[in-house]
C-alpha positions as CSV (number, residue, x, y, z in Angstrom):
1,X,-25.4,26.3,-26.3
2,X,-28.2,25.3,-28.3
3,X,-31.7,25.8,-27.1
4,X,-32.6,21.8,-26.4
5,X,-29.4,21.6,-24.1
6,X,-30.6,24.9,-22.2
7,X,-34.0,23.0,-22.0
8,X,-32.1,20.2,-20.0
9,X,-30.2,22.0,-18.1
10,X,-33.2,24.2,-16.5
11,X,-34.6,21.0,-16.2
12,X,-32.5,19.0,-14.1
13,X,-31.7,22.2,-12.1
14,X,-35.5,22.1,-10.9
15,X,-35.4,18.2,-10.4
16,X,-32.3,19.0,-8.3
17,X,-33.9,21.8,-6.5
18,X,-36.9,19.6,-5.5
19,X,-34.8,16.9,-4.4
20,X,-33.2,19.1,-2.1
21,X,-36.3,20.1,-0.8
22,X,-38.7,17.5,-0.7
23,X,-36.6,14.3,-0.5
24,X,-33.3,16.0,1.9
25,X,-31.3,13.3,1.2
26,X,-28.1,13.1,2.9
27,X,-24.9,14.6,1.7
28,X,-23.6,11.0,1.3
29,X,-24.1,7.4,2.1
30,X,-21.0,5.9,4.6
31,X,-19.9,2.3,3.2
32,X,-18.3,-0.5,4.9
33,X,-16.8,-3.1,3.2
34,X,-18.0,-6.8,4.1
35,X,-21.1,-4.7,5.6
36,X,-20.1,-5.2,9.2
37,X,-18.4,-2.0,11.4
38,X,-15.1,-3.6,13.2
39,X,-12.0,-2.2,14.2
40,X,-9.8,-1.3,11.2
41,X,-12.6,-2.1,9.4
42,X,-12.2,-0.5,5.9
43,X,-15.2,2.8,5.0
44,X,-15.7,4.9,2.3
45,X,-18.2,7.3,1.9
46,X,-20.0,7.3,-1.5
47,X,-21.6,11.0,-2.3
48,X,-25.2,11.3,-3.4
49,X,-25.4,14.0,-5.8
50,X,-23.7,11.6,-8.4
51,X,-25.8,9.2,-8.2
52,X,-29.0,11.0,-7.8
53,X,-27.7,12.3,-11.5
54,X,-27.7,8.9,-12.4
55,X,-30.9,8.2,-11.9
56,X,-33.5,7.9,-14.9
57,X,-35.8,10.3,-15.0
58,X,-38.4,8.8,-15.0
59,X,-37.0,7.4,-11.5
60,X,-36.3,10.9,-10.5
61,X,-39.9,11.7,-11.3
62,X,-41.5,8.5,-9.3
63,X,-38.8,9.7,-5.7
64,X,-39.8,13.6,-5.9
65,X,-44.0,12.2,-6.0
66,X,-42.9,10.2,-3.1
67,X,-40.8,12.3,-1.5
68,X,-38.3,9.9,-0.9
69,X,-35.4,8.3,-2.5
70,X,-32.4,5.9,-1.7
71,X,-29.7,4.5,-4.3
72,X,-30.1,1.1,-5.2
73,X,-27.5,-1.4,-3.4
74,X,-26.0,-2.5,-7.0
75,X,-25.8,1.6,-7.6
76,X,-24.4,1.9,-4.0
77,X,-22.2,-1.1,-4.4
78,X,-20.5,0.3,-7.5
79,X,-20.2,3.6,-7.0
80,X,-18.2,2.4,-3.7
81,X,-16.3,-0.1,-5.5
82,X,-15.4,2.7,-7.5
83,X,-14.6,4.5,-5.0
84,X,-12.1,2.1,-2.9
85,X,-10.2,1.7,-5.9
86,X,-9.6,5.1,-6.3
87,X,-8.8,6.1,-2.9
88,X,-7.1,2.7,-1.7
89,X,-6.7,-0.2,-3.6
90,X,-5.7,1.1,-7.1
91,X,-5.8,-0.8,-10.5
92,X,-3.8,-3.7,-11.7
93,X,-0.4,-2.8,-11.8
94,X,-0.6,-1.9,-8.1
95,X,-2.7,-5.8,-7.3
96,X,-5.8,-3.6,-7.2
97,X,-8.6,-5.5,-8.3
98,X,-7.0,-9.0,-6.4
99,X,-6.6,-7.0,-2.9
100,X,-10.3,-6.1,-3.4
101,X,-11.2,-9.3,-3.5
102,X,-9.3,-10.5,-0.9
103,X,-10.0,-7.4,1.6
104,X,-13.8,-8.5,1.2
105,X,-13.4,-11.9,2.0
106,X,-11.4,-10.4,5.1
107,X,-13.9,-8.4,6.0
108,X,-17.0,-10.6,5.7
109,X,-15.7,-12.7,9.1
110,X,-15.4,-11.8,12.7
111,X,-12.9,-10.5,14.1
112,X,-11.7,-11.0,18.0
113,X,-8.9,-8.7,18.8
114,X,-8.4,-9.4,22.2
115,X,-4.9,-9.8,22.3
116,X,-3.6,-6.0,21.7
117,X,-2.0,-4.3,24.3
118,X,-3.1,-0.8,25.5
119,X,0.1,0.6,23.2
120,X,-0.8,-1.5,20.2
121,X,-4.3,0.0,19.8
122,X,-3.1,3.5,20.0
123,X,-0.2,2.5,17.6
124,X,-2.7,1.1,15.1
125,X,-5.4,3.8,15.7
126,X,-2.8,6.3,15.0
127,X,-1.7,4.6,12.0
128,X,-4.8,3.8,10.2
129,X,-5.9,7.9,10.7
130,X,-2.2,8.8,9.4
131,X,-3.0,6.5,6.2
132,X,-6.1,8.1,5.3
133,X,-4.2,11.9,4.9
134,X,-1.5,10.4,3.1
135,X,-3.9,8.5,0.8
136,X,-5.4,11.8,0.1
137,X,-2.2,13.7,-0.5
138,X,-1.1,11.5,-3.0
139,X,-4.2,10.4,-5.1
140,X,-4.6,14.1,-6.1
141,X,-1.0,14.2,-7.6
142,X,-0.4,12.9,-11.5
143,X,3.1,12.4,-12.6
144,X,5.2,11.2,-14.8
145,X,7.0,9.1,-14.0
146,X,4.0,7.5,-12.0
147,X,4.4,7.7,-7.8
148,X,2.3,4.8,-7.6
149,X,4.5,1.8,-7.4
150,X,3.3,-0.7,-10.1
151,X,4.7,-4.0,-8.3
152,X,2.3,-5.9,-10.2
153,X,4.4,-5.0,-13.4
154,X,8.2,-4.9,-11.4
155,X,7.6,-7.8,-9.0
156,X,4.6,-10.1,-10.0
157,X,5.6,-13.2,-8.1
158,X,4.1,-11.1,-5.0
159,X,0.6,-11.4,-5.9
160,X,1.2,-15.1,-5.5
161,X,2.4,-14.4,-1.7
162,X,-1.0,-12.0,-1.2
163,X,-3.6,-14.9,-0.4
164,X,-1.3,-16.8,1.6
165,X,-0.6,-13.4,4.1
166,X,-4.6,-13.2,4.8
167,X,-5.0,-15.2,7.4
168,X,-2.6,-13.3,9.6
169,X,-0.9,-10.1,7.9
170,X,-3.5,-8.8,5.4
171,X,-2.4,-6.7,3.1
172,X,-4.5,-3.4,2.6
173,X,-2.7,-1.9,-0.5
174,X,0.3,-1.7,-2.1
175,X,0.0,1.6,-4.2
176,X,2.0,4.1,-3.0
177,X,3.6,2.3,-0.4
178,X,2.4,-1.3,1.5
179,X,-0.9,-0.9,3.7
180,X,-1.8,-3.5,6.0
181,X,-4.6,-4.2,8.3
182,X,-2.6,-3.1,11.3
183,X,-4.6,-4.1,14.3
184,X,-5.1,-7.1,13.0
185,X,-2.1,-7.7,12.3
186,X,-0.3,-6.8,15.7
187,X,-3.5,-8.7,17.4
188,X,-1.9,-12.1,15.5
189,X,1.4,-11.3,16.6
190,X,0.4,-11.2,20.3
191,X,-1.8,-14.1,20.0
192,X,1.2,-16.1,18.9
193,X,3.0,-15.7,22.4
194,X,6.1,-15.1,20.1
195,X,9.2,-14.3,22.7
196,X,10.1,-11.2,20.4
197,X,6.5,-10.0,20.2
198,X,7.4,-6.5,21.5
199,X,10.4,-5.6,19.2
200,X,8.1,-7.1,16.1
201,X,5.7,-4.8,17.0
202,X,7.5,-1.7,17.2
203,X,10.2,-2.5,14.4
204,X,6.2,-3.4,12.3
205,X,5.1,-0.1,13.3
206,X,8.1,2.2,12.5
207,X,8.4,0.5,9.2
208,X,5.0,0.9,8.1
209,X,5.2,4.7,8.8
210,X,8.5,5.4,7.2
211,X,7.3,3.8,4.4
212,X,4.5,6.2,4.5
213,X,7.2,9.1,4.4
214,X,9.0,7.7,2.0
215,X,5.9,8.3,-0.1
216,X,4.8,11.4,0.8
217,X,9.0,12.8,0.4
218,X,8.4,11.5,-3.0
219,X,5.9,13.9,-3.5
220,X,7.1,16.7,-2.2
221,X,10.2,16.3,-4.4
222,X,7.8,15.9,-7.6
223,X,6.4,19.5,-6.6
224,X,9.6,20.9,-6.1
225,X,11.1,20.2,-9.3
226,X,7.6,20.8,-10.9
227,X,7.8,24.2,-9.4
228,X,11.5,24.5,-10.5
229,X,10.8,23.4,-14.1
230,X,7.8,25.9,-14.1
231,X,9.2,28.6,-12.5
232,X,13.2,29.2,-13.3
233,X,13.1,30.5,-17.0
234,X,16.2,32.3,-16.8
235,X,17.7,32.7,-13.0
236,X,20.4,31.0,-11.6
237,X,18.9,29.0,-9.0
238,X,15.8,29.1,-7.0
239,X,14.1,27.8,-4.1
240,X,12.6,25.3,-5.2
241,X,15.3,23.6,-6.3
242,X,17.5,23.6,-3.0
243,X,14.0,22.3,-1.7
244,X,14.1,19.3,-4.1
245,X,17.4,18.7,-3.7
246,X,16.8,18.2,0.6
247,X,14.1,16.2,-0.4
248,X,16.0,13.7,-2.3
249,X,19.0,13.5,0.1
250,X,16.4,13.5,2.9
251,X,14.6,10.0,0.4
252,X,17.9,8.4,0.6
253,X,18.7,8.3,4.1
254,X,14.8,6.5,4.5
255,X,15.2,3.7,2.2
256,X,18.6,2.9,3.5
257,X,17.2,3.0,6.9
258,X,14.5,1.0,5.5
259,X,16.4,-1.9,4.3
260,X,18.0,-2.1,7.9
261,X,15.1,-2.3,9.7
262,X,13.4,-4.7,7.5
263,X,16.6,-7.1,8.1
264,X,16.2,-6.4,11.7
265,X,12.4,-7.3,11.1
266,X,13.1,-10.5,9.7
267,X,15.5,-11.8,12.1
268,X,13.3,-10.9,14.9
269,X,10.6,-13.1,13.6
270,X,13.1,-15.9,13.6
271,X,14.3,-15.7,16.9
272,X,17.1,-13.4,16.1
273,X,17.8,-10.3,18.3
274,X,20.4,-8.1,18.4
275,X,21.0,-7.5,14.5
276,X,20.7,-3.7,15.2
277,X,23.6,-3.8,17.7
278,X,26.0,-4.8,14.3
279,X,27.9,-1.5,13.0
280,X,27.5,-2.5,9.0
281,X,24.6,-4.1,7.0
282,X,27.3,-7.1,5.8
283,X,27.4,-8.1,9.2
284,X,23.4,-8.2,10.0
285,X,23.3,-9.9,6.7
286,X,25.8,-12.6,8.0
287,X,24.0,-13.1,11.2
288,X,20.9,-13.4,9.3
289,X,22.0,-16.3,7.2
290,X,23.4,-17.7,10.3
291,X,20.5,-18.0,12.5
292,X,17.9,-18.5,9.7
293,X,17.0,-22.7,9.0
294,X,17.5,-24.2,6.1
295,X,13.9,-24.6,5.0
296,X,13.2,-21.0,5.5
297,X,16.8,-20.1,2.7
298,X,15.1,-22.6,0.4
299,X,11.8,-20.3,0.2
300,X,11.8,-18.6,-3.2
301,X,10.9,-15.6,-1.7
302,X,13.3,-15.8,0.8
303,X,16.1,-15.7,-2.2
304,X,14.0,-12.7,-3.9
305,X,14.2,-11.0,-0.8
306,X,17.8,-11.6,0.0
307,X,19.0,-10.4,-3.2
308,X,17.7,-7.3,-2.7
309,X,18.8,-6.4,0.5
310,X,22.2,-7.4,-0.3
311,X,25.4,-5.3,1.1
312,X,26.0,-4.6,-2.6
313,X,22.3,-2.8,-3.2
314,X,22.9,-0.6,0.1
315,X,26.0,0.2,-1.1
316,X,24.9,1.1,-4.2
317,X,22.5,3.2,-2.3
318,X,24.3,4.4,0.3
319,X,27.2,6.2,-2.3
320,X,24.2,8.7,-3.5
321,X,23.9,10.0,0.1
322,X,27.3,10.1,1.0
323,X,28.8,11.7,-2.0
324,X,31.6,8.9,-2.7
325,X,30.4,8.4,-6.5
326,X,30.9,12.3,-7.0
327,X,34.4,11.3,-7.8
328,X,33.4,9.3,-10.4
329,X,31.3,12.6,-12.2
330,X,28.2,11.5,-10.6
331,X,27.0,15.0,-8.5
332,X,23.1,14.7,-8.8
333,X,22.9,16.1,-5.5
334,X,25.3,19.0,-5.5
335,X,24.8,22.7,-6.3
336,X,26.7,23.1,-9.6
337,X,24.6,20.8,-11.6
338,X,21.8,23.1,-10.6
339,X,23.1,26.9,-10.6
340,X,23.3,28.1,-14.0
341,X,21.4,25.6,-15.7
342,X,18.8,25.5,-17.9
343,X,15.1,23.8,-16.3
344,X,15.6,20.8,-18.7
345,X,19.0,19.9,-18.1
346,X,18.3,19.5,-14.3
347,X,18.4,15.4,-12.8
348,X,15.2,15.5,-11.2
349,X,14.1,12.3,-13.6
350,X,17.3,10.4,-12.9
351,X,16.9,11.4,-9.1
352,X,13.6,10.4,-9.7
353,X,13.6,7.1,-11.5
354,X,16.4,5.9,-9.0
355,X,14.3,7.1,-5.9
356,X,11.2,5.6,-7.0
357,X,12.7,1.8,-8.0
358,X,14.5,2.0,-4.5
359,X,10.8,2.3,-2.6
360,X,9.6,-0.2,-5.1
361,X,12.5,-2.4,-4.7
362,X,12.2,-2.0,-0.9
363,X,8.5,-2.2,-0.6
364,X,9.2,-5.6,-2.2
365,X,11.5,-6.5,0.2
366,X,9.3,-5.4,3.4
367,X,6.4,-7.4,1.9
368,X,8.6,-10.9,1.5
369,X,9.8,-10.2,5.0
370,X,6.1,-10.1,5.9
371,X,5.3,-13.3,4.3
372,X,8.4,-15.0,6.2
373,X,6.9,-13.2,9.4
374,X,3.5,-14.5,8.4
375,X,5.0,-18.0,8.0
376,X,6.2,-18.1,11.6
377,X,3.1,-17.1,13.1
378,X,1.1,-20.1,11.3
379,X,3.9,-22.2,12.0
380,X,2.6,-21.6,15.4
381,X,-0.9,-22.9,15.1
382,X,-2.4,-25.6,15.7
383,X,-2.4,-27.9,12.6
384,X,-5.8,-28.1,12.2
385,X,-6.1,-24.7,12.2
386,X,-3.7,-24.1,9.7
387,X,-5.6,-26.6,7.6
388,X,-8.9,-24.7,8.3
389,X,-7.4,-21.6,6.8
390,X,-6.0,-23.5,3.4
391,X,-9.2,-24.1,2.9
392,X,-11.0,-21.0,3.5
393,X,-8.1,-19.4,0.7
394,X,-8.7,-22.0,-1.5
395,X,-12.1,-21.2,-1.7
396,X,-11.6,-17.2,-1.7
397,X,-9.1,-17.6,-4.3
398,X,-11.7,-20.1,-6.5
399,X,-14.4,-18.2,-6.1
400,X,-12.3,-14.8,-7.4
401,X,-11.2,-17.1,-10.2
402,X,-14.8,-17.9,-11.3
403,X,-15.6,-14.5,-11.3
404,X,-12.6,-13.2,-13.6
405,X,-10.7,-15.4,-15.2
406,X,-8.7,-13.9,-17.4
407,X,-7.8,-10.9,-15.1
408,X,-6.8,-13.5,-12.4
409,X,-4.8,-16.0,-13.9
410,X,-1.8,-15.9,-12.1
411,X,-3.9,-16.7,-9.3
412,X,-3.5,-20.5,-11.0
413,X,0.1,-20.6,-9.7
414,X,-1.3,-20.3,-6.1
415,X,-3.8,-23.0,-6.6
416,X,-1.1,-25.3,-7.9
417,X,1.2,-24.6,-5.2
418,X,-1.1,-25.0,-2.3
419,X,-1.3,-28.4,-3.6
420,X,-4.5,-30.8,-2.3
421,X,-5.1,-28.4,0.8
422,X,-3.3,-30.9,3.1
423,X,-0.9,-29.4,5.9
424,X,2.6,-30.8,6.8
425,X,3.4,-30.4,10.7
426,X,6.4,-27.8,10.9
């Protein structure tokens, strides 16, 4: 170290040290988007210490004669925008920057939850403090392949459905696995006197956490067979590796309980009970298509969604768990294409790779059956109301247009499609 950078670095030590003493700033500045503290509103707390070493000197100089200092709000504003996208939202293959936009414009009205049960608030309370751990958990991980989902590259029709959901499912985040403003949410669902309410709710709820485990199962199977790769050198089998191997068996049995729910989801919001009572997924699927109207099948997403929920996907699925494809030389999850080997000629990437475009593909799916559910509850409104919110996205969706362009385009599709803001009767 030469002796100019030791000059600096004695010399922001004692601006440091006088900050500390003769400003005492706080150890961080809490942030809440849209500025206004509501349930489920979203926070992030933005530290100080960076930004106070952002700060000119001459700045620096000017706060410690004062004694006092406070970031700017453009410092404060980016250095939390930074931060959401970090710990929530993501970047663009996972919709980041567009659900940023959107969560604002969310966030900047009123909301009146008055319509959630005593069990719904604990649900959604329990929920929302669950999220923030797992958010933690995996935003410290880097692998390869990625955990994060990337739906924005596999599925990039949904950020056309994203807008649309606002008004009464907004969608949080899609990174790891789909966030949603859950009281919110629940609070439209009981506002909408749907006859089903109850089994929406709890079918909402459990799917929203298991995607959650799917996601953090993910990650515990990444450490295993990172521990196993690092670890094994020459012995025959360790730990780690039966670990990794219970993890992915235990991954399997979630995302094809996850498809089944989300087909029992989606007939609930249609009026259709009792699709858990059928024995095989063919036969939900039948009853589905039965008791599902015409103008609903025509739905493009409605066709996305169907063909991947099909028997044939589950099956597909289903034969990894169960072992049936082992006849056929396929034993990813049995011992003897473990003991013995080498760490390189392991499966954990084809385990891997399969797990992580079954939660994508299944994410997918839960987020179409949301926009059918979302459907159902506008359907329910009043017309003008519905009209009222066309416009307010119109506007949002504009006005995130004007701002970026070129990282928004696709947003054009939605503009086109909503057509001249008018609003057929249902």
């Amino acid at each position: 170290m030469n002796a100019k950078a030791r000059i600096l670095g004695v010399a922001n030590s004692l601006l440091d040290y006088l900050w500390l003493k003769r400003v005492s700033p706080p150890d961080d500045f809490p942030f809440v988007l849209g500025g206004k503290m509501q349930r489920g509103a979203v926070m992030v707390v933005v530290h100080a210490k960076p930004m106070w070493d952002a700060e000119t000197l001459p700045r620096k100089l000017s706060c410690l004669f004062k004694g006092e200092w406070s970031p700017s709000d453009e410092a404060l504003q980016e250095s939390a925008r930074r931060g959401l996208r970090y710990e929530i939202f993501g970047e663009e293959p996972d919709f980041g920057p567009l659900l940023g936009w959107l969560a604002l414009a969310h966030h900047e009205k009123e909301w009146h939850l008055v319509s959630l049960t005593e069990g719904d608030s604990k649900r959604a309370s329990a929920l929302e403090t669950f999220s923030i751990g797992t958010r933690q958990q995996l935003a410290r991980v880097v692998s390869n392949p990625p955990l994060n989902l990337q739906l924005a590259v596999r599925y990039p029709f949904i950020g056309l459905l994203l807008p649309a959901m606002q008004p009464k499912i907004p969608v949080r985040a899609i990174r790891w696995y789909l966030e949603i403003d859950v009281a919110f949410t629940f609070n439209e669902i009981r506002k909408s006197k749907h006859a089903l309410a109850d089994d929406i709710v709890a079918y909402l709820y459990e799917l929203l956490f298991l995607g959650q485990k799917i996601a953090v199962g993910l990650l515990n199977l990444v450490e295993a067979a990172g521990t196993t790769v690092a670890s094994k050198r020459e012995a025959e089998f360790i730990h780690a590796e039966c670990n990794a191997i219970m993890a992915a068996d235990g991954l399997f049995a979630y995302l094809k309980a996850f498809i089944e729910k989300t087909t029992v989801l989606v007939g609930l919001a249609h009026g259709i009970a009792g699709l858990e009572s059928k024995k095989e997924h063919k036969g939900r699927i039948k009853a589905l298509l039965a008791g599902i109207s015409e103008r609903t099948k025509s739905l493009q997403y409605f066709e996305f969604m169907m063909s991947l929920i099909s028997s044939e996907s589950l099956e597909s699925l289903n034969t990894y768990r169960t072992g049936l494809l082992h006849k056929k030389g396929i034993a990813d999850l049995q011992p003897h294409n473990y003991v013995g080997l080498k760490p390189s000629e392991l499966p954990f990437g084809k385990l891997f790779s399969v797990l992580t475009e079954q939660h994508a593909a299944n994410t997918a799916v839960f987020l179409y059956a949301l926009a059918l559910l979302c459907d159902e509850l506008m359907s329910r409104e009043p017309i003008e109301v519905r009209a009222s919110c066309e416009a307010d996205l119109r506007k949002t969706v504009t006005a995130i247009m004007k701002d970026a362009p070129a990282s928004f385009a696709f947003m054009n599709e939605w503009l086109k499609s909503s057509g001249d803001g008018k609003v057929e009767p249902h």
